[in-house]
C-alpha positions as CSV (number, residue, x, y, z in Angstrom):
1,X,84.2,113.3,78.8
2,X,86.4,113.7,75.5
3,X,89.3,116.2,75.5
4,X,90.1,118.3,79.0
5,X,92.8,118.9,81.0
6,X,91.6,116.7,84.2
7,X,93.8,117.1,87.8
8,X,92.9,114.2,90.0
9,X,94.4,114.9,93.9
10,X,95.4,111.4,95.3
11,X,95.5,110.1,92.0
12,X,98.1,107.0,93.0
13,X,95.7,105.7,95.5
14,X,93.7,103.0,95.2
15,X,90.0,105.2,93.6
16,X,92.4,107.7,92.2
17,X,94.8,106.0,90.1
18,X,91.7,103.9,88.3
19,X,90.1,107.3,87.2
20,X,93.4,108.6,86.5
21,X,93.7,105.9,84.3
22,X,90.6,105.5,82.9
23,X,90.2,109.1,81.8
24,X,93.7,109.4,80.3
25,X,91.9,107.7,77.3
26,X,90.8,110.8,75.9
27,X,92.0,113.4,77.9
28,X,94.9,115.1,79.3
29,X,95.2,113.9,82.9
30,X,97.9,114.9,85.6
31,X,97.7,112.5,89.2
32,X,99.2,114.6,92.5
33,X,99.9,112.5,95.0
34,X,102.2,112.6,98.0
35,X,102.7,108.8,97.9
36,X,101.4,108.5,101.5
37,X,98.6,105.6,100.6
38,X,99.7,105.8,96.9
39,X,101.9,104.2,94.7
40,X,102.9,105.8,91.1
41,X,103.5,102.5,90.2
42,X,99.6,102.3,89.8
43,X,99.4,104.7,86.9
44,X,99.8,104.1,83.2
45,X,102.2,105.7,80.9
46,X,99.4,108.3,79.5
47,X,99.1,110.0,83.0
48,X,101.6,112.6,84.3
49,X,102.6,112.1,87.9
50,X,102.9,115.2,89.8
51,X,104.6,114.8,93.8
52,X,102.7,117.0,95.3
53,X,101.0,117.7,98.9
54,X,97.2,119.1,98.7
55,X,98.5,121.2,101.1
56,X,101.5,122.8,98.7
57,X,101.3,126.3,97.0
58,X,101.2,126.5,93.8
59,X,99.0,123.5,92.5
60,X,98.4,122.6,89.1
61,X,95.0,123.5,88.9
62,X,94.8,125.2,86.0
63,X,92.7,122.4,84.0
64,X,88.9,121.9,83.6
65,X,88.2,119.1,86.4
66,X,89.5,118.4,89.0
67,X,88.6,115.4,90.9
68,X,89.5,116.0,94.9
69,X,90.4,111.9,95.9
70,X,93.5,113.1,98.7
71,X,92.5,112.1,101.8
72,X,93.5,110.3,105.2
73,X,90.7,107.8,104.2
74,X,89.9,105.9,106.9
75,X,88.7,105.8,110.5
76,X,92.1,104.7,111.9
77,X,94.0,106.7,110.5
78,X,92.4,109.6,111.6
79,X,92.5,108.2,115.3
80,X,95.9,107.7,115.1
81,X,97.0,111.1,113.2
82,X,94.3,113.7,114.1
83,X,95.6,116.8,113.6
84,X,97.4,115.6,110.3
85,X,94.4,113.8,109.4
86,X,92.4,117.4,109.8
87,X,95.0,119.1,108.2
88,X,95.2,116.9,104.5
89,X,91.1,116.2,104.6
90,X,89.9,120.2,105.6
91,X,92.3,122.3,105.0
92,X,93.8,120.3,102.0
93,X,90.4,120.4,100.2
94,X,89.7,124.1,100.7
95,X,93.2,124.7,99.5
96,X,92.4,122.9,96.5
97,X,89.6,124.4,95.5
98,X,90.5,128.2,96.3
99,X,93.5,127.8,94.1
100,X,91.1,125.8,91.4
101,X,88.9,129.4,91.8
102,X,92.0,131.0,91.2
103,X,93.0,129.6,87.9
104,X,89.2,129.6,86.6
105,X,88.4,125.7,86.9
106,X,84.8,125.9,88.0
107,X,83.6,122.2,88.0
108,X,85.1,120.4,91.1
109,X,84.4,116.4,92.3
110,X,85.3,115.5,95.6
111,X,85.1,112.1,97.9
112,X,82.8,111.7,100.8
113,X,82.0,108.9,102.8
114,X,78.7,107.5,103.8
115,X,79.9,106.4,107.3
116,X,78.4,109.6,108.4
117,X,74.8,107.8,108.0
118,X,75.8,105.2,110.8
119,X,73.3,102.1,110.8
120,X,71.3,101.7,108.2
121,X,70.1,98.1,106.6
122,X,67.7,99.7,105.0
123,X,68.6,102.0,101.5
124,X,69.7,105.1,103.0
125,X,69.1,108.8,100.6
126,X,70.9,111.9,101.4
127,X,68.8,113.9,103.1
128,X,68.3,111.8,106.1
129,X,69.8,113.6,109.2
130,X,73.8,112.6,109.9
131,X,76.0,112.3,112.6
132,X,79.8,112.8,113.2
133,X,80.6,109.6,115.0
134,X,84.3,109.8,114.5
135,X,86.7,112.3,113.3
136,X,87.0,110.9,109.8
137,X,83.4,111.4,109.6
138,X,83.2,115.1,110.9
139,X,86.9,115.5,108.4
140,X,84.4,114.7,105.8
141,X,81.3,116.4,107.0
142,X,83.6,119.8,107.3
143,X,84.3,119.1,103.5
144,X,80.6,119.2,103.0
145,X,79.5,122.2,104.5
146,X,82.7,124.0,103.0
147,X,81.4,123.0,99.5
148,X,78.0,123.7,100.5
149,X,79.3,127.5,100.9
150,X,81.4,127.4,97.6
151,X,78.4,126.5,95.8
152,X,75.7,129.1,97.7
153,X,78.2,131.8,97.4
154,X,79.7,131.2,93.7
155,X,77.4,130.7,90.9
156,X,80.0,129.8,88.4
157,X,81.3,127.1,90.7
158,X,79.4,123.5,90.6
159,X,81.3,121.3,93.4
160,X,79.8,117.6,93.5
161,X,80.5,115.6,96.9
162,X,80.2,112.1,96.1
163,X,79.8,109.5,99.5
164,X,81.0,106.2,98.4
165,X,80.2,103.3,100.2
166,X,82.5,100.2,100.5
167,X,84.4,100.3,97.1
168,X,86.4,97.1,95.9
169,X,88.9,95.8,93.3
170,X,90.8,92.8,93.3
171,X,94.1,92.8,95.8
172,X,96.5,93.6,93.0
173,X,94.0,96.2,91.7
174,X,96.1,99.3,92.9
175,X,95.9,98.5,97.0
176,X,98.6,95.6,97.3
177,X,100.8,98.0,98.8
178,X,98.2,98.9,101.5
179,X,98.0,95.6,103.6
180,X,95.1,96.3,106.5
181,X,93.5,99.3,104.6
182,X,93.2,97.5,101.3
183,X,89.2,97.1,100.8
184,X,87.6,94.5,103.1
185,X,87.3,92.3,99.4
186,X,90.5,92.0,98.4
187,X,91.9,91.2,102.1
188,X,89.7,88.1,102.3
189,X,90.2,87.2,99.3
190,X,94.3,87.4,99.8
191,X,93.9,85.5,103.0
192,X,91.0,82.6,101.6
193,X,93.4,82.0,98.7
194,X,96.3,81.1,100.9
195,X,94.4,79.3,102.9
196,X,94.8,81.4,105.5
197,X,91.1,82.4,107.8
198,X,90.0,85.9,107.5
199,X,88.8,87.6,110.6
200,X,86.0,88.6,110.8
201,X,84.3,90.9,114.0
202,X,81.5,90.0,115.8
203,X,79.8,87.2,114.3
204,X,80.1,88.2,110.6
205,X,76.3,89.5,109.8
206,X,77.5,92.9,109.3
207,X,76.9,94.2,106.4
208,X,78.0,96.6,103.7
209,X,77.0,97.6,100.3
210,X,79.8,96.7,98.2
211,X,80.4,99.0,94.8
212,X,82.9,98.3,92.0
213,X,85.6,100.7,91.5
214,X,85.0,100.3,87.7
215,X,81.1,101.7,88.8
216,X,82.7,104.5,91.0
217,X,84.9,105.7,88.4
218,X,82.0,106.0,86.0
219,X,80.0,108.1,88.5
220,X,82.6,110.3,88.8
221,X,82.9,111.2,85.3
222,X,79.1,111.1,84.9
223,X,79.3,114.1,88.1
224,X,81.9,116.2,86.2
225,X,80.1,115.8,82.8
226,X,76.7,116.8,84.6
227,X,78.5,119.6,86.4
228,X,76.7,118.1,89.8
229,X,76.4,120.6,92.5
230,X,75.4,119.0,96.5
231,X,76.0,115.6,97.7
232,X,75.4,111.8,96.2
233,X,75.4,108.3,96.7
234,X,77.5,106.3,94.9
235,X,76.5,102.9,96.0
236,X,74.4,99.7,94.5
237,X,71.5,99.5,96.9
238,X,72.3,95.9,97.9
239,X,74.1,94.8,100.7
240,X,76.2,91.4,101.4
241,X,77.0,90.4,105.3
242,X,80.7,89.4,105.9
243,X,79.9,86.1,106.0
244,X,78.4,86.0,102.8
245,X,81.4,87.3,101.2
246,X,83.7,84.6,102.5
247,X,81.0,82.0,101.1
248,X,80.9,83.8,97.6
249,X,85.0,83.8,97.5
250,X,85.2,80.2,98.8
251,X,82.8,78.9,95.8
252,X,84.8,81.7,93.5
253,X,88.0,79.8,94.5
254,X,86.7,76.0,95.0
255,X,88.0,76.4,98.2
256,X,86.5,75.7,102.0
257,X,88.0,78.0,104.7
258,X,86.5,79.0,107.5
259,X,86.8,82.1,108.6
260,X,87.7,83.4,112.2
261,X,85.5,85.3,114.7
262,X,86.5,88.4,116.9
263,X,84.9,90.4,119.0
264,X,84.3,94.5,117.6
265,X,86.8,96.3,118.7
266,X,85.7,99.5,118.4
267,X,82.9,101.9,119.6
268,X,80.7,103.4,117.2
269,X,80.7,101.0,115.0
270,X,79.1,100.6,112.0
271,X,77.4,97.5,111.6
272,X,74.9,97.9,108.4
273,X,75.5,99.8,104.9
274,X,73.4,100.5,102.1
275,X,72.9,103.4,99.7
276,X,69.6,104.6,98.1
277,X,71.6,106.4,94.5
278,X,68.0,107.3,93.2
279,X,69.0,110.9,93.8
280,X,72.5,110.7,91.5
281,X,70.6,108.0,89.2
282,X,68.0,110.9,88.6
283,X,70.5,113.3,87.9
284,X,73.0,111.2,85.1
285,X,71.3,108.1,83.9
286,X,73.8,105.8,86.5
287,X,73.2,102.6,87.5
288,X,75.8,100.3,88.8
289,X,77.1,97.5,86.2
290,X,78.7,95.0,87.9
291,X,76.5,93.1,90.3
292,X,78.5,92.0,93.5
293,X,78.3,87.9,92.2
294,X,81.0,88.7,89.5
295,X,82.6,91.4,90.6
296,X,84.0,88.6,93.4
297,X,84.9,86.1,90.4
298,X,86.8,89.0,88.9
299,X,88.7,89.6,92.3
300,X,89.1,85.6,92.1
301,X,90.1,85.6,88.1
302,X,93.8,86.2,89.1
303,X,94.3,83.4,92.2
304,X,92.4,80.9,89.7
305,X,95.0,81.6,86.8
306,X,97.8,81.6,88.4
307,X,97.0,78.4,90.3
308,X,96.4,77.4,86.1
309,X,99.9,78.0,85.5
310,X,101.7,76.7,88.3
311,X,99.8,73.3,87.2
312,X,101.5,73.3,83.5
């Protein structure tokens, strides 16, 4: 995507700030961002900042795409601030996209989640049925069915959900500011490389289907290019257990630290991930590029370096 005026909604955060980045190549980009999970220290000169709530007036959504990443993104967060949590994730997206109607932006992409599948060890496609286990997932699902109606009712209008599944960068890779809702990578590698013991729940053979942000951010462009309409995927199709991370960062790191077991905290939870993306491959030519294997070395890369020059 070569030459459009792009607004990207959470664009500080963690998903956000990497697409705001990467697409400020060749195009005009503007991140809004309350700095809630955000920092505007994450984006590069190229992209304007714009402090902003989703929930403002008066948006700046006269441009081509727009990218909807603003979201009380996790499960926690919307058990501790429910209301609020509603507020930014419902009413924030459809207030997004009515004023993107307004000003004649017709191609929308917004995050998902694919928590709403539950268990699944087995690769999971779109159409099986879903369940609202928690009120992140039903914050989500309403986002869904609201861009369900835009696109039934409005045939100029192509809005593209995108579920993403366990996305990771490396700790300083735009979530060092986030502590416990950094991605579940970058946190044990952090902790392995201090020699400190991650924790991990139950007995570690959970698993989840861990997706570069580098992969993400090219699906998301590939959605806005293809003018996507309905939900996708956006996941590798393999899964890792917990315990087979911590291995992969401890040979990454030439290091040997156990890790420490808990027991699950929480109800509902979900154990097993794993997206079938046939549906969004299908539609865009997608496939993931970085296999899990080096995207931990890259996650490593930095610990290893600067262990290098502390030694000269």
């Amino acid at each position: 995507m070569n030459g459009k005026r792009v607004l990207v909604t959470g664009g500080t955060g963690f998903i956000g700030s990497n697409l705001a980045n990467a697409l400020a190549t060749d195009n005009d980009v503007a991140a809004l961002d309350n700095g809630y999970l955000g920092t505007v220290d994450n984006l590069e000169d190229a992209v304007t900042y714009v402090e902003a709530d989703v929930l403002d007036d008066d948006l700046p959504t006269d441009v081509d795409v727009v990218y909807h990443l603003a979201a009380l993104s996790s499960r926690q967060l919307l058990e501790d601030h429910p209301r609020e949590g509603t507020r930014v994730n419902v009413e924030g997206f459809v207030n997004v996209v009515e004023q993107a109607m307004a000003d004649g932006c017709e191609t929308v992409v917004y995050a998902s989640t694919s928590s709403i599948y539950g268990d699944r060890t087995e690769p999971i496609p779109e159409d099986v049925p879903i369940d609202a286990s928690t009120g992140y997932d039903a914050s989500m699902l309403a986002r869904e069915r609201y861009a369900e109606y835009y696109n039934d009712f409005y045939d100029d209008l192509a809005l593209a959900g995108m579920r993403f599944f366990s996305v990771y960068q490396g700790y300083g890779g735009a979530e060092s500011h986030k502590g416990t809702f950094a991605n579940t990578v970058s946190q044990f590698a952090e902790k392995i490389a201090s020699g400190t013991p991650p924790v991990l729940w139950g007995d570690g053979s959970q698993t989840r289907d861990f997706t570069h942000v580098e992969d993400v951010v090219r699906g998301l462009e590939l959605a806005a290019e293809n003018r996507l309409a309905g939900v996708y995927n956006l996941g590798t199709g393999e899964s890792y257990s917990f315990n087979e991370v911590v291995d992969l960062l401890n040979d990454a790191l030439g290091t040997d630290v156990e890790p420490v077991y808990e027991p699950i905290p929480l109800t509902n939870y979900v154990h097993d991930t794993c997206a079938d993306s046939s549906a969004f491959r299908d539609a865009t030519g997608w496939r993931p590029e970085i296999d899990f294997e080096d995207g931990v070395e890259r996650v490593c890369r930095p610990y290893l370096e600067a262990d290098e020059n502390d030694e000269r």
